[in-house]
N, C-alpha and C positions, 0 to 999 in steps of 0.2 A: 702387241709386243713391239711392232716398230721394225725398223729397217737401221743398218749398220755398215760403214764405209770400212772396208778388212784391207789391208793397207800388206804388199805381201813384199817380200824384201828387193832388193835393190839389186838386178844384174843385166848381164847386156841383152837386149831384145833378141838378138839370133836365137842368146841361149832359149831364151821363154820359146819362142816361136820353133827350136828343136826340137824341146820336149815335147812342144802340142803335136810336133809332126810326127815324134812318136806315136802319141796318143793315138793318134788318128792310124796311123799304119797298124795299131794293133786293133783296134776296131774294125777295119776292113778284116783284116785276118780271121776276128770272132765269127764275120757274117759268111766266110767263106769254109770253118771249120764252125757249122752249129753243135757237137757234140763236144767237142772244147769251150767254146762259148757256154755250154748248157752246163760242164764241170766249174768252170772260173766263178759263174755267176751262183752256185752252190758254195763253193768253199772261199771266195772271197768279193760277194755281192753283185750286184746285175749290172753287167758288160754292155748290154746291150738292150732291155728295155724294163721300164720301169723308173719311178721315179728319183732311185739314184744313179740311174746310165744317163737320164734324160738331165740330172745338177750338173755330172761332170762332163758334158758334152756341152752344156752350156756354159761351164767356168773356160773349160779349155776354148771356144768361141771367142768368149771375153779375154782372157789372155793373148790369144794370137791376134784381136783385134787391136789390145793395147800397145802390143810388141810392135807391129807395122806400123802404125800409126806415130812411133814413136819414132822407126824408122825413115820415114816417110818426113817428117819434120828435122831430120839430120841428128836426131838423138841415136846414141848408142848405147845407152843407158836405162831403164826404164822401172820404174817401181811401181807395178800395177795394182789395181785398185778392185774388189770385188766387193759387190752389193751384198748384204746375206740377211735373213734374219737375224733380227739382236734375241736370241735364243744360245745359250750356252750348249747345251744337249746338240742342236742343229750342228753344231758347229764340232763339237769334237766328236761328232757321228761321221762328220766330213771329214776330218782328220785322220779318224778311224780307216774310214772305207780309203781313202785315197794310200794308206799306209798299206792295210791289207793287200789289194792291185796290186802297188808296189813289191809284196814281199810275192805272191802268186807269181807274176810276171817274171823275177828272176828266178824262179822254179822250172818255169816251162816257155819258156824264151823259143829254145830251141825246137821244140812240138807246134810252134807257132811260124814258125821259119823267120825272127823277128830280130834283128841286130840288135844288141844289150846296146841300154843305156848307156851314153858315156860318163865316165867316172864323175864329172864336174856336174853331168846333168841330175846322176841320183845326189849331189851334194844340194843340186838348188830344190831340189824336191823336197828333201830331207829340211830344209831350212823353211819352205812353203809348208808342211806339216806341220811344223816346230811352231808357225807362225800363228798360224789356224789357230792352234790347241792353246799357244798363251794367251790368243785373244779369247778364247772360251776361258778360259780362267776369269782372264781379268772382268769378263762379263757378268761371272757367275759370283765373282767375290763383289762386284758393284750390286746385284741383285738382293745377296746374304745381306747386305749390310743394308740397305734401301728397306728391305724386311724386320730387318732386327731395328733399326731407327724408326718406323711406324709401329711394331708390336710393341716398343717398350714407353709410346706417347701413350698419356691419360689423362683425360678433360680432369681438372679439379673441381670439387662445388664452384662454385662465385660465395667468395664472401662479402659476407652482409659492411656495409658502411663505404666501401671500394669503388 
């Protein structure tokens, strides 16, 4: 299936590197409340292990790594870059789960003892989803068509004298 460059939108490194630090404060929070971690991971997928705790621990990774780094070069800017499989399904599964989080989290925020997102950070999230699921599109309308242009090729005889 191949590998694919996910290209995620364009804002300031702090902002990326907030959100991860949310991320990460509410992952400490799951491992110190397991009966909440054991609900989250029932009604909006695995917080904490399994192999969608284990994708978004590793996107969040590669974002904070792209943000610093971008920091770290005098950029304030950053438009990070995430590896994925070129699988359409992968990809708005990832969209999916990271949305689901999202709405869970502003549910039970406060059970979690965990300061809400800031308004600008659910907007770049919301724009990180948005981004995901177009590139699943665009993947999945590059496949239809890659399909329907080999199902509708058909060897002709060879004619005779040619």
């Amino acid at each position: 299936m191949g590998r694919v460059e996910l290209r995620l939108p364009r804002a300031h490194a702090l902002d990326y590197l907030r959100w991860m630090a949310y991320w990460r404060e509410v992952e400490t929070r799951m491992i110190e409340h397991p009966a909440l971690e054991r609900l989250a991971s029932k009604e909006a997928g695995e917080f904490l292990g399994g192999a969608d705790a284990k994708l978004i621990s590793k996107l969040a990774a590669d974002l904070a790594s792209q943000a610093t780094a971008a920091r770290a070069a005098g950029r304030e800017i950053v438009q990070p870059t995430l590896e994925m499989d070129r699988d359409p399904a992968s990809l708005f599964g990832l969209a999916h789960l990271i949305a689901s989080r999202a709405e869970w989290l502003q549910r039970h925020e406060k059970p979690l003892d965990v300061a809400p997102l800031d308004a600008h950070l659910v907007a770049l999230r919301s724009k990180v989803i948005r981004a995901i699921a177009d590139h699943a599109r665009l993947l999945a309308a590059e496949r239809k068509h890659t399909e329907v242009a080999s199902s509708s090729f058909t060897e002709r005889p060879a004619v005779k004298g040619i």
